[in-house]
C-alpha positions in Angstrom: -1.5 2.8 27.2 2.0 3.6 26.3 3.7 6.6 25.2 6.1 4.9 23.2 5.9 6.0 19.2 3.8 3.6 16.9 4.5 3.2 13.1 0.8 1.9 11.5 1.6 0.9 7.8 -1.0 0.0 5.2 0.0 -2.0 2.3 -0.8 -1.1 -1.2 0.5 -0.6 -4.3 0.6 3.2 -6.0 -1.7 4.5 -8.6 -5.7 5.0 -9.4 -5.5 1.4 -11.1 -4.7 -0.2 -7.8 -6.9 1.8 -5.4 -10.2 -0.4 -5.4 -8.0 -3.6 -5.5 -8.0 -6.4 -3.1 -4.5 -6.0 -2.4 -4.5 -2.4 -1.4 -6.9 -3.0 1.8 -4.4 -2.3 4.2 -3.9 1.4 2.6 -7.8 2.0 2.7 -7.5 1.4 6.7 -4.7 3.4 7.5 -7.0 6.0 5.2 -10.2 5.4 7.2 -7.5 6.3 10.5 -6.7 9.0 8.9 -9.9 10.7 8.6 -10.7 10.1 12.2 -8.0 11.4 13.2 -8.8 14.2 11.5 -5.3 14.5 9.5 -4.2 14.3 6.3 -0.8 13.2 4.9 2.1 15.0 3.6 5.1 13.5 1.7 7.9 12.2 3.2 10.5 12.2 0.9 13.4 10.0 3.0 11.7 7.1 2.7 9.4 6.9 -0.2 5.9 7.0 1.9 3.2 9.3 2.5 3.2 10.2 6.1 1.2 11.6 9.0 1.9 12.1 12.8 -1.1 12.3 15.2 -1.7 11.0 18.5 -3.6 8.9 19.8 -4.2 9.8 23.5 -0.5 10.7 24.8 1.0 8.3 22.2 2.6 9.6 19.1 1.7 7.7 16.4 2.7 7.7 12.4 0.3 6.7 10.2 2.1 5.7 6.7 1.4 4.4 3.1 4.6 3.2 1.0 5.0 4.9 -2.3 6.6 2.0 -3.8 5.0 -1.3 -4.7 4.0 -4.3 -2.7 7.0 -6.4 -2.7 9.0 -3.5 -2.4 7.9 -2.3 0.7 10.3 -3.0 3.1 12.7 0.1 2.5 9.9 2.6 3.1 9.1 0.9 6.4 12.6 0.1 7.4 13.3 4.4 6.8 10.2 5.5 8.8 11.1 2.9 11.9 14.8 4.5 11.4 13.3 8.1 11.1 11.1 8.2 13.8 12.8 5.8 16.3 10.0 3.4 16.3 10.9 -0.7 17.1 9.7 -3.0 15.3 7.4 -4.7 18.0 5.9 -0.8 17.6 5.2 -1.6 14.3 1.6 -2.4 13.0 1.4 -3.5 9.5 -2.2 -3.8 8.1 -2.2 -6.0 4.6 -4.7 -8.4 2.7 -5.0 -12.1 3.6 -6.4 -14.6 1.2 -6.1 -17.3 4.3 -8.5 -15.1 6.3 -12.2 -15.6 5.0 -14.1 -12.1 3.1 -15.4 -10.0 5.9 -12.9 -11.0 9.0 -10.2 -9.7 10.4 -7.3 -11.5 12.4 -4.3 -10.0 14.2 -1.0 -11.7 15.2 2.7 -10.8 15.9 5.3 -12.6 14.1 5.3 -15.8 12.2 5.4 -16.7 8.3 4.9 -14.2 5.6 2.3 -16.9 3.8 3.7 -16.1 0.4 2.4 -12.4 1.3 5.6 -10.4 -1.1 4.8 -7.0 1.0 5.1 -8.6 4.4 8.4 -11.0 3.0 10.1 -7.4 2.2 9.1 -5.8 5.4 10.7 -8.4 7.1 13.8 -8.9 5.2 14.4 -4.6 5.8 13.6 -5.1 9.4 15.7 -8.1 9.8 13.0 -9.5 12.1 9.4 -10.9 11.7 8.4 -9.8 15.0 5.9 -7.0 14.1 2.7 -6.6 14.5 0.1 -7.3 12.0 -3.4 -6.7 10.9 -4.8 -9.4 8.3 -7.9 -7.8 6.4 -9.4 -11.2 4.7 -10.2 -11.0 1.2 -10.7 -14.5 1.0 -9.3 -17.2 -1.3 -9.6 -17.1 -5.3 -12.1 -18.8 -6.6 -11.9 -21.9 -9.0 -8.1 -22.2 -10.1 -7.7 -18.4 -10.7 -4.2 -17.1 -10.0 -3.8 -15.5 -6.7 -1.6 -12.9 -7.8 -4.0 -11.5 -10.6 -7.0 -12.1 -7.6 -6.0 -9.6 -5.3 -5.5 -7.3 -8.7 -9.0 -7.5 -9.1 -11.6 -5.1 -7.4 -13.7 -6.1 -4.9 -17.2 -7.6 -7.1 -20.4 -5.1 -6.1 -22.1 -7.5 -4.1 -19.0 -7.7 -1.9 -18.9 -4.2 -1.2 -21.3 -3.4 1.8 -19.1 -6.2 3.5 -16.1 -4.7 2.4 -17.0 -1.5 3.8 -17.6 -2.9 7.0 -14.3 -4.9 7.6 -12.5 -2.2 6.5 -13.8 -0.1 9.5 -13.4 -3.2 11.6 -9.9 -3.0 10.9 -9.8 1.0 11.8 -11.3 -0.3 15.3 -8.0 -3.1 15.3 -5.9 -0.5 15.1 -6.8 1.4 17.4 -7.2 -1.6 20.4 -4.0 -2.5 19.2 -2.3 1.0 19.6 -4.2 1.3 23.0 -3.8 -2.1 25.1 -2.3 -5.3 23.9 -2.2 -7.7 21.2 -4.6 -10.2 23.6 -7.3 -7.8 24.6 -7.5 -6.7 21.1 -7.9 -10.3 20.0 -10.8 -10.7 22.3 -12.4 -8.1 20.6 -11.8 -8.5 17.4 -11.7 -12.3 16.6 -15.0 -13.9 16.0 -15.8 -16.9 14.6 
């Protein structure tokens, strides 16, 4: 394990109408870090985000939800990187991903955005696209429904026991992630 400083994001969009929603996963995870580490967060008004600082063994790590909205996220994560010294390949951004199937969670550094508007201004702020990332899948829409409006939508009831458990998968992503590398967390964490 490093003792380098780790940024975990998790991208959602503000407000009680958004909390339940598809799209805000990746802000439920960082939450469900939150309480095992014990913490809660505090406001950090440079950039836009709702902060807390913990460690996980001897590495310092900031757990953060932007304030702002999805496809305005960049800023807030660009400031916190800038803030607390943090590169970007010390960066783990957990989101939603309709290309990963309901109930699975895949991690990656790098690569395409996938029409993801979050991820596209994260990597626009941080000039680079070599971050980490944890994809929460919430699956594809079904029928010809718009996938903007989809990941809108709460998760349906007989989804939720699934939900529940992927979201703690995700917590468990994290923390591999933050303790060892991108590969052994894979092993872990991928199944088919």
């Amino acid at each position: 394990m490093t003792d380098r400083p780790a940024l975990v994001i998790g991208l959602g969009n503000p407000g009680p109408q958004y909390e339940r929603t598809r799209h805000n996963v990746g802000a439920v995870v960082v939450d469900t870090l939150a309480e095992r580490m014990r913490g809660s967060f505090s406001s950090h008004k440079r950039s836009n985000s709702d902060v807390l600082q913990a460690r996980l063994g001897t590495r310092p790590v900031v757990l953060g939800k932007p304030r702002s909205y999805m496809n305005e996220s960049g800023g807030p994560v660009a400031n916190l990187a800038r803030f607390f010294s943090v590169a970007p390949a010390d960066i783990i951004v957990v989101h939603d991903e309709l290309d990963v199937d309901l109930g699975q969670v895949r991690l990656k550094v790098g690569g395409g955005e996938g029409g993801h508007n979050g991820l596209r201004s994260i990597s626009k702020s941080l000039s680079t696209r070599d971050y980490l990332r944890v994809r929460v899948g919430v699956g594809r829409p079904p029928g010809r429904m718009d996938p903007a409006s989809y990941v809108l939508k709460p998760f349906a009831a007989s989804e939720r026991d699934e939900v529940a458990v992927v979201l703690e998968e995700a917590a468990d992503a994290v923390e591999l992630l933050l303790k060892g590398s991108l590969e052994d967390a894979q092993n872990r964490i991928h199944r088919p």
